[in-house]
Structures are given as structure tokens and as C-alpha cells.
KETORLO-272941 format. One record per residue (C-alpha): residue number from 1; residue in three letters; x, y, z. Coordinates in nm, 3 decimals, decimal comma. Example, Ala and Ser with C-alpha at 12.3 -4.5 7.8 and 13.67 -1.06 7.14 Angstrom:
// KETORLO-272941
<pt 1; "ALA"; <1,230; -0,450; 0,780>>
<pt 2; "SER"; <1,367; -0,106; 0,714>>
//
This chain:
// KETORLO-272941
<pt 1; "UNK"; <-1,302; -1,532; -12,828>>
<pt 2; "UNK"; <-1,420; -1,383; -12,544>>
<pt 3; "UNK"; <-1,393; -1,649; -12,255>>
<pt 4; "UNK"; <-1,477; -1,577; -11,887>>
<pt 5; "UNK"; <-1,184; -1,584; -11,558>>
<pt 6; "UNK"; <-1,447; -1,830; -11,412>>
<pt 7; "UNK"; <-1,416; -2,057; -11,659>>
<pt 8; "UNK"; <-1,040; -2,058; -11,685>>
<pt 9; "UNK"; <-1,007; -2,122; -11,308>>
<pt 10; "UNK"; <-1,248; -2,371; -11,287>>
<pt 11; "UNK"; <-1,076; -2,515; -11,599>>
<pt 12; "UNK"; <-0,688; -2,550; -11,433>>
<pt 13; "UNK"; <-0,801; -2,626; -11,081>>
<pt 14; "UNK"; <-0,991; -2,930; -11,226>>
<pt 15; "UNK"; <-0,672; -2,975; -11,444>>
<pt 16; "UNK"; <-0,455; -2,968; -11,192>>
<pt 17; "UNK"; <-0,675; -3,187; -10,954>>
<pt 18; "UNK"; <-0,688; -3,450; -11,273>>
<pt 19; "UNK"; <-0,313; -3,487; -11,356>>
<pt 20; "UNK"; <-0,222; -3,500; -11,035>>
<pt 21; "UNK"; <-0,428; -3,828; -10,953>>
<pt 22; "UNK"; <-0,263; -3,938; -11,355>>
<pt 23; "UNK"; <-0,597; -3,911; -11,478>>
<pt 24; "UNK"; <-0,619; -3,857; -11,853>>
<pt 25; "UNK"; <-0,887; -3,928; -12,131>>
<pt 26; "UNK"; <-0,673; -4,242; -12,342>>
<pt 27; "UNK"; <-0,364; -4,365; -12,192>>
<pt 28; "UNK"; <0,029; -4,334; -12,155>>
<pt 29; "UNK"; <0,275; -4,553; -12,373>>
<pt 30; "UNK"; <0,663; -4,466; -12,314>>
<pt 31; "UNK"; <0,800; -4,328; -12,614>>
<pt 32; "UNK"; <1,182; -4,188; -12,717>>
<pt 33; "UNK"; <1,072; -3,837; -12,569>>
<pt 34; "UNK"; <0,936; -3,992; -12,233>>
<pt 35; "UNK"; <0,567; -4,026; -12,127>>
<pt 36; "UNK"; <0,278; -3,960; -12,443>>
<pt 37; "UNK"; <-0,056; -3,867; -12,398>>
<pt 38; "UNK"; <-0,313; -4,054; -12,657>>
<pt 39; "UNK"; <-0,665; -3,936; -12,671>>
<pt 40; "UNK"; <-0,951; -4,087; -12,675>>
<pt 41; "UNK"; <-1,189; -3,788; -12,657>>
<pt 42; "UNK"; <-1,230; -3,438; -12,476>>
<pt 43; "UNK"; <-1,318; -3,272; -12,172>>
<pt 44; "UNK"; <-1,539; -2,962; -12,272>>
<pt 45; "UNK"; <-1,607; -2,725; -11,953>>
<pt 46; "UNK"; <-1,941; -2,574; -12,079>>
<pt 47; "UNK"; <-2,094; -2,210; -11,928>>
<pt 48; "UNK"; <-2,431; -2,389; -11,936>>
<pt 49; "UNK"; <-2,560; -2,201; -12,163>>
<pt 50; "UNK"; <-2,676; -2,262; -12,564>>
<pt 51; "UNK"; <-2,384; -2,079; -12,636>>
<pt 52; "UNK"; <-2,077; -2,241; -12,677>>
<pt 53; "UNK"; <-1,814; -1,980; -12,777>>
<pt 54; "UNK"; <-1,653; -1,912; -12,418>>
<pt 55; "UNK"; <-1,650; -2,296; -12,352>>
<pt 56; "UNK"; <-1,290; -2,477; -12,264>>
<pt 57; "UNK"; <-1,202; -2,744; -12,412>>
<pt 58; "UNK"; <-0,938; -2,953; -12,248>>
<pt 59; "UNK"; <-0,780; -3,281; -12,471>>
<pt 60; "UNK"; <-0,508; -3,497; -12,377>>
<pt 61; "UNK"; <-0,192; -3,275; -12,496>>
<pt 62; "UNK"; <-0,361; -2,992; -12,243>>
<pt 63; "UNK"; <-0,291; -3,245; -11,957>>
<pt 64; "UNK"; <0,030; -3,319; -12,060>>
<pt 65; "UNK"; <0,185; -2,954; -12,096>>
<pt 66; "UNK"; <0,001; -2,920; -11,726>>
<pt 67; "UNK"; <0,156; -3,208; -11,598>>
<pt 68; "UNK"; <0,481; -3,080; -11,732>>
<pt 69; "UNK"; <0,380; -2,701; -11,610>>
<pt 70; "UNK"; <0,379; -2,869; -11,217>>
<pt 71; "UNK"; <0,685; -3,068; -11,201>>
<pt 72; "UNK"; <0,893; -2,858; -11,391>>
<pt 73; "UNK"; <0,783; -2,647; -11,105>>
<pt 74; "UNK"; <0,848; -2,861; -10,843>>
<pt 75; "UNK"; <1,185; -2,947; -10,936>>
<pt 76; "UNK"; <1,306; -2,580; -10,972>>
<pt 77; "UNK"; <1,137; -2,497; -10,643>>
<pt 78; "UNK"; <1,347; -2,818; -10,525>>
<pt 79; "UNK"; <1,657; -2,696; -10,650>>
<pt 80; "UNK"; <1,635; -2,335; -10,516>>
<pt 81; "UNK"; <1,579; -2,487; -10,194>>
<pt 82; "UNK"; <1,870; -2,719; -10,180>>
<pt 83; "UNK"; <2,112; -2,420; -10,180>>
<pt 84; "UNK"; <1,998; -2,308; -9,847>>
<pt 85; "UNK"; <2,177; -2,484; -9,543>>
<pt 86; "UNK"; <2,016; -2,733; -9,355>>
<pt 87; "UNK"; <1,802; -2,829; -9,667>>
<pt 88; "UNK"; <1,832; -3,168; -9,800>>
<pt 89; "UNK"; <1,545; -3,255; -10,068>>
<pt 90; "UNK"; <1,649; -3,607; -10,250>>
<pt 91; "UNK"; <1,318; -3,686; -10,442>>
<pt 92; "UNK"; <1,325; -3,619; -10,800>>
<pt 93; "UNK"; <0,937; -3,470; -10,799>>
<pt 94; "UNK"; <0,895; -3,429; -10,455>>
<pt 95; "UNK"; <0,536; -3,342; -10,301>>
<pt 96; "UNK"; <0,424; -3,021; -10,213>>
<pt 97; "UNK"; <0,402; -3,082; -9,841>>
<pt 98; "UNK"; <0,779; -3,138; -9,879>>
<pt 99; "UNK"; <0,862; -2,867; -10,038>>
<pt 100; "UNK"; <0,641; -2,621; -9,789>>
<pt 101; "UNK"; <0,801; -2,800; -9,504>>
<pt 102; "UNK"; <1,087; -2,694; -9,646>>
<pt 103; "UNK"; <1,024; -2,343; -9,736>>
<pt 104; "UNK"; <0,859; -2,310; -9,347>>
<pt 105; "UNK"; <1,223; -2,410; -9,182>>
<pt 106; "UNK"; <1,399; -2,178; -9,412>>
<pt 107; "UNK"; <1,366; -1,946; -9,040>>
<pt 108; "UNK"; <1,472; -2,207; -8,822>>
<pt 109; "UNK"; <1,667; -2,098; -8,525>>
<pt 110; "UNK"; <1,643; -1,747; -8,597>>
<pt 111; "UNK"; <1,658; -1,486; -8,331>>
<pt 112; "UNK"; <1,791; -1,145; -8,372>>
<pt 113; "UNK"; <1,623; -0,852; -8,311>>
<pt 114; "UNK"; <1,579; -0,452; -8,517>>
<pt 115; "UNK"; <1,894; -0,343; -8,279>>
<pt 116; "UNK"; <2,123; -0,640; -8,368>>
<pt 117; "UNK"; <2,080; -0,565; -8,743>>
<pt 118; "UNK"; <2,241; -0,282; -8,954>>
<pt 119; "UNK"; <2,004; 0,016; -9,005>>
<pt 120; "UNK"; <1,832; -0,036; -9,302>>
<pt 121; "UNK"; <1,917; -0,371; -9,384>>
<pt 122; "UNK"; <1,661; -0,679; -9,377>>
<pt 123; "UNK"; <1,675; -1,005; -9,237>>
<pt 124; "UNK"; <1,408; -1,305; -9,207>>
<pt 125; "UNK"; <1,365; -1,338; -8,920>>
<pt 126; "UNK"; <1,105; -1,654; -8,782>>
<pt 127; "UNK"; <0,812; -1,554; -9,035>>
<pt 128; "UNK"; <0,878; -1,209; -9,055>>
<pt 129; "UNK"; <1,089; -0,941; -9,271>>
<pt 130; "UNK"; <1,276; -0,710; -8,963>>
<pt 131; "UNK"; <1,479; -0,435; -9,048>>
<pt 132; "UNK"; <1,752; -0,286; -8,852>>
<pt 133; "UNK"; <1,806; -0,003; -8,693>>
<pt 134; "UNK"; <2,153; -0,031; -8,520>>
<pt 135; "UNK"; <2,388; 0,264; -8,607>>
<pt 136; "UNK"; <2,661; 0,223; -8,841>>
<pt 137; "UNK"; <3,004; 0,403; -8,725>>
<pt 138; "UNK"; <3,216; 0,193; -8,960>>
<pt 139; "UNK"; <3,463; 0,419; -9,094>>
<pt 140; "UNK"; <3,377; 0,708; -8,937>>
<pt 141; "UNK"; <3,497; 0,931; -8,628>>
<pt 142; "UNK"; <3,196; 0,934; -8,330>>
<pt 143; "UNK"; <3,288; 1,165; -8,048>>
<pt 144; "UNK"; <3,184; 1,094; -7,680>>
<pt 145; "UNK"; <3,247; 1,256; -7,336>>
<pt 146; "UNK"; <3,144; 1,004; -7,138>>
<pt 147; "UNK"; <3,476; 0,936; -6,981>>
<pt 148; "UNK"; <3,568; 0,814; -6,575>>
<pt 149; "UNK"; <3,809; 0,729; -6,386>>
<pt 150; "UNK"; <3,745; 0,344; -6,275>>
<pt 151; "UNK"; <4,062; 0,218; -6,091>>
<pt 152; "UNK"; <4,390; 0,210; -6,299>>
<pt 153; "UNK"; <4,162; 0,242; -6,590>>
<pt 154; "UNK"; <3,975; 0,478; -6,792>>
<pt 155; "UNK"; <3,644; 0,396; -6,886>>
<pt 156; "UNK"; <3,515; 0,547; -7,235>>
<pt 157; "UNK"; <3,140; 0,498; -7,300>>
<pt 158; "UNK"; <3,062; 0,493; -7,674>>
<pt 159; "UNK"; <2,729; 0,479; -7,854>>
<pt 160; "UNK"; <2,624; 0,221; -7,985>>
<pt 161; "UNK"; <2,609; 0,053; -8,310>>
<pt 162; "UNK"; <2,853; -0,100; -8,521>>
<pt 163; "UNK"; <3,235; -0,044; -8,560>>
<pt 164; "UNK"; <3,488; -0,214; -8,764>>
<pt 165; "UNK"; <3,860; -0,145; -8,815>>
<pt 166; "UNK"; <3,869; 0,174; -8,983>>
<pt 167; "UNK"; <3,613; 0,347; -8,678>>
<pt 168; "UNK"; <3,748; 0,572; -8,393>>
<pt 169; "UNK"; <3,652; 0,691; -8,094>>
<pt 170; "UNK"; <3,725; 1,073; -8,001>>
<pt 171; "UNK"; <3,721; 1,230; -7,659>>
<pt 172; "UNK"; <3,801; 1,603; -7,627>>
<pt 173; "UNK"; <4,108; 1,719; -7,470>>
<pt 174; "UNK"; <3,916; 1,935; -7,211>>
<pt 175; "UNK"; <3,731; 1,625; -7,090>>
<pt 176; "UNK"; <4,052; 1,413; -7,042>>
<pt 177; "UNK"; <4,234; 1,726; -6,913>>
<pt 178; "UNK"; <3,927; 1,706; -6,615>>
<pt 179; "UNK"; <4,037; 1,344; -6,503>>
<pt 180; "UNK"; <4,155; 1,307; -6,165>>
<pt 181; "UNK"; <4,586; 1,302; -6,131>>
<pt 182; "UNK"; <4,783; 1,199; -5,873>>
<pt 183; "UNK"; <4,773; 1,429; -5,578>>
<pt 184; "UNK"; <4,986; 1,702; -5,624>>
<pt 185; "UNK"; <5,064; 1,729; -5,236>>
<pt 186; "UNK"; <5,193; 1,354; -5,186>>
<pt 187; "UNK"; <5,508; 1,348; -4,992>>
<pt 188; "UNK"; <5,799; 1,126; -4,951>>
<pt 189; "UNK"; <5,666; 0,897; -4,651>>
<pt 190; "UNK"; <5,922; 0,600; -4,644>>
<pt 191; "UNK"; <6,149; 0,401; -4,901>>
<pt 192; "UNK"; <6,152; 0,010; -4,874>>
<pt 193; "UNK"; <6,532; -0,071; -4,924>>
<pt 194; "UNK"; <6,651; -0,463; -4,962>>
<pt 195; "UNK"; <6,707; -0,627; -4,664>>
<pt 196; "UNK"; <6,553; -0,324; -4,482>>
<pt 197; "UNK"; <6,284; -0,301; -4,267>>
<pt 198; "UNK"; <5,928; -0,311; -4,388>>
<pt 199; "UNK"; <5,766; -0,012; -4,422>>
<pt 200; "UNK"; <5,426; 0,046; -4,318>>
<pt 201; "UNK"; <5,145; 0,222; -4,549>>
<pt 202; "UNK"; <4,949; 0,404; -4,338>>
<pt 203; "UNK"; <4,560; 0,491; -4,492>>
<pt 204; "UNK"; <4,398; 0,416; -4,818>>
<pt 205; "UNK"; <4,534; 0,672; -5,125>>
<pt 206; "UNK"; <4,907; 0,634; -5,085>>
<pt 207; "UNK"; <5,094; 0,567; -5,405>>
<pt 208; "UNK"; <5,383; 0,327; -5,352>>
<pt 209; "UNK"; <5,650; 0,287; -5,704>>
<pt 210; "UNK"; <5,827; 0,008; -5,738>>
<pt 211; "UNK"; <6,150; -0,086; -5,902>>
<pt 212; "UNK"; <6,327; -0,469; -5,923>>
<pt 213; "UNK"; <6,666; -0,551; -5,954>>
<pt 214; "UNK"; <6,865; -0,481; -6,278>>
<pt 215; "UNK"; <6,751; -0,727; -6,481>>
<pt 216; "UNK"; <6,515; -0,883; -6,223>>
<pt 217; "UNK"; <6,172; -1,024; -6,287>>
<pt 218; "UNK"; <5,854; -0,840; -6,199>>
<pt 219; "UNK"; <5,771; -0,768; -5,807>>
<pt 220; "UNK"; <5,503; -0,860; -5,660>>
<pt 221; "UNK"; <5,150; -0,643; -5,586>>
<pt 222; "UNK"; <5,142; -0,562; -5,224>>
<pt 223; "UNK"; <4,803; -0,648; -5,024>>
<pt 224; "UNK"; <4,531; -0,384; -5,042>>
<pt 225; "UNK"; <4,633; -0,218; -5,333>>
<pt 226; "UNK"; <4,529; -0,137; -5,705>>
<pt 227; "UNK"; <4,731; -0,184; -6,022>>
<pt 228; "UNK"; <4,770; 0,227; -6,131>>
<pt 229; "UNK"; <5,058; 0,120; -6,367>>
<pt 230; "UNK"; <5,150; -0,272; -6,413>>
<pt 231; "UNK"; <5,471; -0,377; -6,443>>
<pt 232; "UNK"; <5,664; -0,240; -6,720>>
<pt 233; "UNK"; <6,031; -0,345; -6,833>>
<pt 234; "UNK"; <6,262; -0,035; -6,874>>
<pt 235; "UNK"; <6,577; -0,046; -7,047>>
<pt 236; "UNK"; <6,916; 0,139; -7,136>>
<pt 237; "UNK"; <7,200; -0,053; -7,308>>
<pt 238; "UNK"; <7,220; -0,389; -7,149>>
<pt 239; "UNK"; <7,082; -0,240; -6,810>>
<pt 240; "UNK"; <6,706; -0,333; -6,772>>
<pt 241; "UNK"; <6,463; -0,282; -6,467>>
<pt 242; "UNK"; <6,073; -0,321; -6,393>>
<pt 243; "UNK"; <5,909; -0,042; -6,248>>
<pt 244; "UNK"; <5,555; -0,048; -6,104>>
<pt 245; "UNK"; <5,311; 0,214; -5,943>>
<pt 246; "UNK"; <5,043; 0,100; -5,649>>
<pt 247; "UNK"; <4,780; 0,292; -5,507>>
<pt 248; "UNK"; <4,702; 0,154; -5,155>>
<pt 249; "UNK"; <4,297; 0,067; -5,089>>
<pt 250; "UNK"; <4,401; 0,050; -4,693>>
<pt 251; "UNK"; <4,649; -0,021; -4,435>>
<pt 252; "UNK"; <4,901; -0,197; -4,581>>
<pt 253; "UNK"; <5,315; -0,254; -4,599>>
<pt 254; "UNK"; <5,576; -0,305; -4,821>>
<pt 255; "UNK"; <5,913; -0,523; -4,775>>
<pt 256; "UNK"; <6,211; -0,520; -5,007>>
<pt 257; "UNK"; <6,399; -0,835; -4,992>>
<pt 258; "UNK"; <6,738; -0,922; -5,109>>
<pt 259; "UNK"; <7,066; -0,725; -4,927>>
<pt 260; "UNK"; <7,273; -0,717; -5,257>>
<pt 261; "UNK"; <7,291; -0,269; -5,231>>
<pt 262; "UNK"; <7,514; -0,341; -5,591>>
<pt 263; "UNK"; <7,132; -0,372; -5,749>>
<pt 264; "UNK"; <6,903; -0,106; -5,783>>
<pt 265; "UNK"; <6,594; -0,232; -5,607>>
<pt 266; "UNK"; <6,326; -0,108; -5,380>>
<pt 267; "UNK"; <6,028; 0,084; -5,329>>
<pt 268; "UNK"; <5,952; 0,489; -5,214>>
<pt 269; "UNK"; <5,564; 0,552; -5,063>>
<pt 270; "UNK"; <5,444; 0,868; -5,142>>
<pt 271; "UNK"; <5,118; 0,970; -4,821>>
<pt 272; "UNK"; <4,899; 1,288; -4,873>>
//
């Protein structure tokens, strides 16, 4: 039987429209198995036309396996969507406007953009598929030169992307070898002893070292100065000191207090 695509979709939008205002030709009597369509008669969609061979006939057991065909449909669509967080759908054959207000927050509160997603990888993002295109360095070994002297501190710039635990960061010997050192022609310019006199720092680029009292506590940073080394605890047997090194930003001076000379305490400035 040849039977025309017109035909059919005029046939299950009408279908649809009818079982979903509970329209059917007899009635509905509950039974064992649930609801039961009894017919009365039959819907016949014609072509118009003398000939009847490509005309659909609808009774009342093609309503009911429709009927069935939507909510069956509706419920799975409501179950898939009650795995997602933030979705909540309690009816047991809930409307479609529900369920495509429900498939329309699905998005909700999303915001990331290509470079904050792995390369190649998708994401939903509002009401459109993005893909990423951040690097992935994860396990692997990415070389940079791009490395300064900042302070105390070394700054490394790396490229970005993504890195996890296994990822490292190389920088060629020649490049760190090419960092500035301490100045080669610093000279003894005063020590600090306890009780002693202050002694004065006279410009900006002296390098003052600093060591407490056998098993002292950590000495303070003097003014106008930069951390080059922080305070780190030394020890041999049950002897223990802190030793520090300062680089001096401007004018300043450093005091060792205490007059106990049995302790090892004080503080040499080395001037260019």
C-alpha cells in the first residue's frame, strides 16, 4: 500500500492533538491492565479522492498505543532529566512546558570560555557547544626562558595551559647561569656586635648577614631592606643558630643587642 508522508503527518499531528485533549471515538472503563479504549467507530483521513487505498484509518486501539507512545515519552525524558543537578521534576506525566523549562536551565550559570577548557574537549556552555583550546602540559616537560630577577625571588614565566602533578617546568642552565649574583667587589664595611654600637648602612645595595644567638629565635628585618634569604635555622649537634641575608633599599642601620660575647650573635655589612 502505497500511502503518502502527507497523509501520515497529517494523520499523528491530529492524533496527537486528539489524545492529548482525551478525545477518543467510545469511551474509557478501568480494567486490570489500566485505562481501555472501546470503539464506537473510526476516524478515516481520506486523500479526497475516489480512491481510497492510501487513506488512514485511525480506531480506538491507534489512540491508545499514541497515548502510550507520549507519556512513555514524557516520563523517560523526566527521568533523564532528574539526574542532572538542580533538576527536580515530581509529576508523574509532567507537561511539556515543564519538561522544556527544564531542558532550557540545563545551562544555567554557565560561564567559561574556549581558553578555560582543555583543547579539544566540549562543554555546554549557555546554549552553545564550545570547545577548548587551552594547552595541555599534564605530564609533560615545557621549557621556558623567561626568567628575572624580582627581589629575593626568581620569577619563571610559563605558558599557559594546564598542569597537574606529574608536569615540570625547565629553564636552561645558561639562562639561570645569566642571573644577577651578589657583587663580587662587596667589602667588609662594619660588623654589628651585641651590646655594640649601631652600625650605619650607608646607600641602597649593601648586603647585611645576620646570625642570632645559639639557639636564639629569629632576628628581626632591619628598615629599608629586602628579604634575599629569610631566616633559616642551622644546626650541628645540639648547637643551633638562625642566619639571615638583607639587601639594603636605602640608608639604613643595624644594632645587635644583648652583651652576653659567650653567644655567637651579630651581624657583618658587606658596601660595594
Amino acid at each position: 500500500m502505497n500511502i503518502k508522508k502527507s497523509n501520515i503527518i497529517t494523520a499523528v499531528l491530529c492524533a496527537a492533538a486528539l489524545s492529548a485533549s482525551s478525545f477518543y471515538s467510545g469511551y474509557a472503563a478501568g480494567t486490570d491492565s489500566g485505562i481501555r479504549y472501546n470503539s464506537q467507530g473510526k476516524i478515516v483521513f481520506d486523500n479526497g479522492t475516489e480512491n481510497t487505498a492510501d487513506d488512514v484509518v485511525f480506531d480506538a486501539a491507534d489512540f491508545l498505543a499514541i497515548d502510550k507512545m507520549v507519556t512513555d515519552g514524557k516520563t523517560s525524558l523526566k527521568d533523564e532529566l532528574n539526574q542532572y543537578d538542580g533538576i527536580e521534576i515530581n509529576d508523574d506525566i509532567p507537561e511539556f512546558n515543564l519538561l522544556a523549562e527544564a531542558v532550557g536551565s540545563l545551562s544555567d550559570g554557565t560561564d567559561a570560555a574556549a581558553g578555560n577548557i582543555l583543547s579539544g574537549k566540549k562543554a555546554l556552555v549557555g546554549k552553545s557547544i564550545i570547545t577548548g583550546n587551552m594547552d595541555d602540559h599534564s605530564g609533560t616537560k615545557t621549557s621556558t626562558s623567561q626568567i628575572e630577577e624580582n627581589g629575593s625571588t626568581a620569577e619563571i614565566t610559563i605558558p599557559g595551559g594546564y598542569y597537574d602533578e606529574n608536569s615540570k617546568i625547565t629553564v636552561p642552565i645558561d639562562v639561570i647561569k645569566k642571573l644577577p649574583t651578589i657583587n663580587s667587589n662587596l667589602k667588609l664595611y662594619g660588623i654589628a656586635k651585641p651590646g655594640g654600637a649601631p652600625v650605619t648602612v650607608p646607600k641602597a645595595g649593601c648586603y647585611i648577614v645576620c646570625m642570632s644567638a645559639q639557639n636564639g629565635t629569629p632576628m628581626t628585618q632591619p628598615e629599608n631592606t629586602e628579604i634575599i634569604c629569610e631566616p633559616t635555622y642551622f644546626s650541628v649537634a645540639t648547637i643551633g643558630v638562625y642566619i639571615a641575608v638583607y639587601k639594603s633599599t636605602d640608608v639604613t642601620s643595624v644594632v645587635c643587642t644583648g652583651s652576653n660575647y659567650n653567644y655567637v650573635q651579630g651581624a657583618i655589612v658587606l658596601a660595594p
